[in-house]
Structures are given as structure tokens and as C-alpha cells.
N, C-alpha and C positions, 0 to 999 in steps of 0.2 A: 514218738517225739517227746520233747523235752515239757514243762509245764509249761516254760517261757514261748515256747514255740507253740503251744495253741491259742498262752495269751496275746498274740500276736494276730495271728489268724482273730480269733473272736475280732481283737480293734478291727483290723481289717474290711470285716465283711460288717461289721458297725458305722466304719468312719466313709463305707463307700469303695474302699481303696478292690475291694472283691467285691462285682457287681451281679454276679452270675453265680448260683451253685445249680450241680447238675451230677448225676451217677451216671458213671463210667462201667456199667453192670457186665464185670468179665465171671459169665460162672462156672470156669474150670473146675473141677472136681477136685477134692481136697487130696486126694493121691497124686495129682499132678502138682498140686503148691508145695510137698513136704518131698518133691527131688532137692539134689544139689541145687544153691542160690542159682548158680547160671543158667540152668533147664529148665527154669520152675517159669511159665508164664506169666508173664505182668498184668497185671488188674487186679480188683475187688469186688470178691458179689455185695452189691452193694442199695441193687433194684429196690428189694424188697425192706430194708433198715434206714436208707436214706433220709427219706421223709419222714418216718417214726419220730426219728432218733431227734430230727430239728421242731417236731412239732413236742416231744418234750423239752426243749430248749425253751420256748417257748412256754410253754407251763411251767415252766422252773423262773421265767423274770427274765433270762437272756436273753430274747432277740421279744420282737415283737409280730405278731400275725403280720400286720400289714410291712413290715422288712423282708418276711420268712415269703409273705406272695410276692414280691418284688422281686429278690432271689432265683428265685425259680419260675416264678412265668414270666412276669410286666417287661423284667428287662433282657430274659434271653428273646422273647419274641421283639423287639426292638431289634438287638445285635444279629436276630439272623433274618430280620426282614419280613416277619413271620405278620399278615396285615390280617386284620380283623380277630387280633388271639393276643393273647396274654393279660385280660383283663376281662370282667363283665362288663360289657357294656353293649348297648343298642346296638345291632347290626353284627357284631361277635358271634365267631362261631361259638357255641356253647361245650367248652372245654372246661368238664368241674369236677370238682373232690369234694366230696361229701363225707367230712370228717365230725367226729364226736372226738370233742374235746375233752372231756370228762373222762371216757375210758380207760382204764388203769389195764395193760396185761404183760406179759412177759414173752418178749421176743423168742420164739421156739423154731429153730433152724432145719429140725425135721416136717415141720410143714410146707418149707417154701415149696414155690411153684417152679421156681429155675430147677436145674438140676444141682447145683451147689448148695448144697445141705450143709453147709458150718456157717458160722459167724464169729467173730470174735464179741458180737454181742450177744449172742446165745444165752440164754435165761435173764435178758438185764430187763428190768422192769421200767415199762415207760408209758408217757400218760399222752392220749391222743392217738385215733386210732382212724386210718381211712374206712369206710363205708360202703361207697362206691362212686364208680367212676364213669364220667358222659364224656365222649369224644364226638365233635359235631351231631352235641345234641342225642346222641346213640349212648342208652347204658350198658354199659358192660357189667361182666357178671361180679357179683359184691364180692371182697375183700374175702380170701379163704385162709391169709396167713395171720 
């Protein structure tokens, strides 16, 4: 896309006008993205870069923590009806990320856990890193990408 075209999008999901981000994680193998445009599957592995990529936004001064949880939890559990989740609070299932802000690494595409091993962010360096993660209260196993 164009420059103009992301600085769009940034207003956007700044001014409210995009109250919702969310990945669409399609991890077709990268021999099937490099057929002819018509054959090639639609999606983006995108799982495992999503959140990296906004939480150095965020450390770079563009968006703010408390936008970036809004974004992605406060208000899709609103929009899909989702009751006692997308926020802490009293009575809440406990659904959390356990992030270190500080961490500086470089996105490496051979480690993810999908089967889609590229990225077009592949070596990009970014600051903010998940930990690990509680879904009702249950941790799951820490952060291997």
C-alpha cells in the first residue's frame, strides 16, 4: 500500500473510525502463496507478528497500551458479546499476556509454531515481546517464537 494509505489507516484506528484489530492467521505454505495470483490462497500468517509488530508501535510513541488493549480485547469482546472477558476486572475470566516491554529481538520466521515459516517481517527488529499466556486463568506454554 501506498504511504498515504497507512497514514490513513493509523488516523483511523486513532480517531476510533477502526475499533477492532484482530489476525486473520491463514498459514498456507509459502509454495502455495508463490502460484499464479488466481490459485494462490487468501490470507496472511499473521498469528504469530500481529501483536509483536503493534506492541512496537507502541514503543515507537504510536498508538498507546491502553488503545493497543482496547483494539484487541475491551472492544471485540463487546462486539461479539464475549461477558466477563476483555478487560481485568473482578469476576473476569482471567485472559492475559504477559509481556516485557523492554525486549528488543528480531522476528525469525523459521521458528514459528504454524506451519508458515515466512514473513514479510522476517529479521525486522521489534521491541516488546509476549511471555506468556492465561486463558481462563490456565497458562499456557511461554512464548517459543
Amino acid at each position: 500500500r501506498t504511504e498515504n494509505d497507512n497514514n490513513t489507516l493509523r488516523k483511523a484506528l486513532l480517531d476510533g473510525t477502526i475499533d477492532v484489530l484482530g489476525t486473520d492467521h491463514a498459514p498456507h505454505l509459502k509454495e502455495e502463496k508463490e502460484r499464479e495470483y488466481s490459485q494462490v490462497p487468501s490470507g496472511f500468517p499473521g498469528l504469530e507478528t500481529g501483536l509483536h509488530l503493534l506492541l512496537n508501535e507502541v514503543n515507537q510513541g504510536n498508538l498507546s497500551i491502553e488503545k493497543l488493549i482496547e483494539l484487541t480485547s475491551k472492544n471485540a469482546a463487546k462486539i461479539f458479546n464475549l461477558e466477563n472477558r476483555g478487560e481485568i476486572k473482578t469476576g473476569n475470566y482471567a485472559d492475559l499476556t504477559i509481556i516485557d516491554m523492554n525486549k528488543k529481538w528480531k522476528i525469525d520466521a523459521s521458528k514459528f509454531m504454524s506451519k508458515a515459516k515466512y514473513s514479510p517481517f522476517d529479521g525486522f527488529e521489534v521491541q516488546g515481546k509476549v511471555m506468556m499466556t492465561f486463558v481462563n486463568g490456565r497458562m499456557f506454554e511461554e512464548n517459543l517464537f
